[in-house]
C-alpha positions in Angstrom: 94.5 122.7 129.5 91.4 122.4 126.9 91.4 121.6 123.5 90.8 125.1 122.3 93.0 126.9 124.9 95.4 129.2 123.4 99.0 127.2 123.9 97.4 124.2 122.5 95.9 126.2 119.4 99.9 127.7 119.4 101.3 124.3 119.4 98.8 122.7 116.7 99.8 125.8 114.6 103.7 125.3 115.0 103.0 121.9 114.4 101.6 122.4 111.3 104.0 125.4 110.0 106.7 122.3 108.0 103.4 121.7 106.1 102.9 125.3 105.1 105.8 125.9 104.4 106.5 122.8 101.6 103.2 123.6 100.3 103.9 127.1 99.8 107.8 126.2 98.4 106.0 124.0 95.9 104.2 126.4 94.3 107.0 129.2 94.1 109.1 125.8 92.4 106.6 125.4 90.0 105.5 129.0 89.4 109.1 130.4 89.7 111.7 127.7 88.7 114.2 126.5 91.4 117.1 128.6 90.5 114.5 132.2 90.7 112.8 130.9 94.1 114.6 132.5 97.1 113.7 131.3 100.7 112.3 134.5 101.1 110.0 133.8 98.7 108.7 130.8 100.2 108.3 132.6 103.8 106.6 135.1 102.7 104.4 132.6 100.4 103.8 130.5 103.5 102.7 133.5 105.4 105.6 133.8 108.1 108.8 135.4 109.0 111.7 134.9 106.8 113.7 133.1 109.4 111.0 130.7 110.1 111.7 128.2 107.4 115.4 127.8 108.6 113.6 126.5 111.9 112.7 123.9 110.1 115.1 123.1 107.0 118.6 123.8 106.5 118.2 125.3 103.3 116.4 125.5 100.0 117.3 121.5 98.4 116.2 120.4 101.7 113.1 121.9 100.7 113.0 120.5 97.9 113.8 117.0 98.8 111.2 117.0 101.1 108.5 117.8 98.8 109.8 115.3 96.1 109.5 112.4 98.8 106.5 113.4 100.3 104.4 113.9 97.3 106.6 111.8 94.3 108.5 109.7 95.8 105.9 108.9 98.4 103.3 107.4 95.2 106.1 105.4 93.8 106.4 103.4 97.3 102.5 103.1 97.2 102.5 102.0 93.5 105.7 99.1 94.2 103.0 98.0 97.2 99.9 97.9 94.8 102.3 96.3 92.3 103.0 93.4 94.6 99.9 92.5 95.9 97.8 92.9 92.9 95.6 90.2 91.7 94.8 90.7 88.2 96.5 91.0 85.1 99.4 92.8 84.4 97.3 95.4 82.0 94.9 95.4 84.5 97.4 96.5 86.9 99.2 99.3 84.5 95.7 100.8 83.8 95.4 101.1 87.4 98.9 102.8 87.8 98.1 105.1 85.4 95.3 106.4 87.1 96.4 106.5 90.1 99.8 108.5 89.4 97.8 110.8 87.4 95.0 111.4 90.3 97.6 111.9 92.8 100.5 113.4 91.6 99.9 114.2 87.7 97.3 116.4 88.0 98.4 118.1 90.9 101.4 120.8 91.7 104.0 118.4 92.2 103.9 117.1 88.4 105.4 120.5 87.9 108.7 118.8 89.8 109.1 117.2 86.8 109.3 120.1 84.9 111.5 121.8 86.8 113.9 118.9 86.8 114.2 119.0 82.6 114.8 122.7 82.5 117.4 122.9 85.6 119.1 119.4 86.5 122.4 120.6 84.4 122.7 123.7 86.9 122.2 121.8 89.9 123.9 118.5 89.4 123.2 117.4 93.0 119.5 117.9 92.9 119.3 116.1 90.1 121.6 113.6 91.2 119.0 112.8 93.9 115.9 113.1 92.1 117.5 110.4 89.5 118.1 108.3 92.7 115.5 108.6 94.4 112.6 108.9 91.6 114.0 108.1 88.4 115.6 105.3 89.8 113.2 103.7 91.2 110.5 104.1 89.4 112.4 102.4 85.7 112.9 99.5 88.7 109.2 99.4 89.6 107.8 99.1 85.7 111.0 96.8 84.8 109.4 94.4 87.6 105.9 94.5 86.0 106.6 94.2 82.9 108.5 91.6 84.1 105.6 90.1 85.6 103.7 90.1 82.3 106.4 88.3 80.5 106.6 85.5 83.3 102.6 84.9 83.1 102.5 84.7 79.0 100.7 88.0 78.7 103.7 89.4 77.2 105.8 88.6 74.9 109.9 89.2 75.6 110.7 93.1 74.9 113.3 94.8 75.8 112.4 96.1 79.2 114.7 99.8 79.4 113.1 100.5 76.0 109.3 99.5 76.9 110.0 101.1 80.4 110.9 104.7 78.3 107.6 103.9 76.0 105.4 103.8 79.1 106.8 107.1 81.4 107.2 109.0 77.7 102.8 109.9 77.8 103.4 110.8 81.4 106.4 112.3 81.4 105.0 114.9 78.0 101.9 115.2 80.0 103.4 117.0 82.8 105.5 118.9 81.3 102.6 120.2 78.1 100.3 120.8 81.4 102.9 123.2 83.3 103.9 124.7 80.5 101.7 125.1 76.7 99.1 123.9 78.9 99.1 127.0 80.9 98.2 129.7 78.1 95.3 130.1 76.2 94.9 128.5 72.5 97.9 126.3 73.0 96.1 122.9 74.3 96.4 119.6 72.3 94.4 116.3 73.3 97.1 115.2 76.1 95.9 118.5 77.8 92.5 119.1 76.8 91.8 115.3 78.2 94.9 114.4 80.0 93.6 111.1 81.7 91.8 110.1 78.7 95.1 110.4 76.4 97.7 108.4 78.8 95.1 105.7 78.1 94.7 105.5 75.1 98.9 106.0 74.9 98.5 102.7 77.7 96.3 101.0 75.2 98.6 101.3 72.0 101.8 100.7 74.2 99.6 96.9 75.6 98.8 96.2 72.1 102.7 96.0 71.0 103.4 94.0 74.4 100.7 91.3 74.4 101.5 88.0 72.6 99.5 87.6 68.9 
């Protein structure tokens, strides 16, 4: 059987159709809200029958969860790794955080998650339940341990890490939500969206400025 033979162009399609189908539930999410998207919706969005995404998940939050750990959660492992092996300072290393979260997942759909999350975590307690587990979590763990870091070295001075955790995810965090939201119409930007990158580092900046010993 050749490459190009018609089962094996079938099988690298069915293959592909979990793929299509998060990518197309992501953007109903974002566009739609979680409550308003129907699985419907994301069949027809994904360009197959409506019975086809069953195939694959059991059910709308399975959906879900998948996108949130292959696209959010799936950063935060590769930030921990780049946290542990990095061998500069601990500014050094938030600065490269930053950009990296904002290149790959702030800029992108999934940062709309995040929005989504705000607006409906009181209507679906279990969702958010596991998005506080599985993102929120772990992600006040991850900048707990660098700041952490930065203490232990002498860059830092002692702060009080769940405060300082909150002042560094608060840029982010407004970012996110401004861009899917204000950020969205016409006449309604302000600097963290006309320059998005450029604000969280300057917000970086002021936030290393209170940290760093006088």
């Amino acid at each position: 059987m050749t490459e190009n033979s018609p089962i094996t162009r079938w099988r690298r399609k069915k293959e592909a159709r979990p793929a299509e189908i998060l990518d197309a539930a992501l953007g109903q999410f974002v566009e739609k809200g979680y409550r308003a998207t129907k699985m419907e919706d994301i069949a027809r969005a994904a360009g197959v029958t409506k019975g086809t995404p069953y195939l694959y998940f059991q059910n709308k939050e399975e959906i879900f969860k998948a996108i949130a750990r292959g696209t959010i959660v799936a950063n935060l492992q590769q930030l921990a790794q780049v946290a542990n092996d990095f061998p500069g300072s601990t500014s050094a290393l938030l600065h490269h955080m930053v950009e990296h979260w904002w290149q790959e997942v702030g800029s992108g759909p999934s940062a709309g998650l995040c929005k989504l999350m705000i607006a409906e975590a009181a209507n679906f307690p279990e969702l958010a339940q596991f998005y506080f587990e599985e993102v929120i979590t772990p992600s006040n763990q991850m900048l707990s341990m660098v700041l952490e870091r930065g203490i232990a070295s002498g860059e830092f001075r002692q702060v009080p890490l769940a405060h300082t955790v909150d002042a560094l995810l608060a840029p982010l965090l407004s970012t996110m939500i401004f861009s899917h939201s204000f950020g969205q119409l016409p006449g309604c930007c302000i600097g963290s969206t006309k320059d998005p990158l450029g604000f969280l580092k300057d917000a970086l900046d002021l936030v290393l400025h209170g940290l760093k010993k006088n």
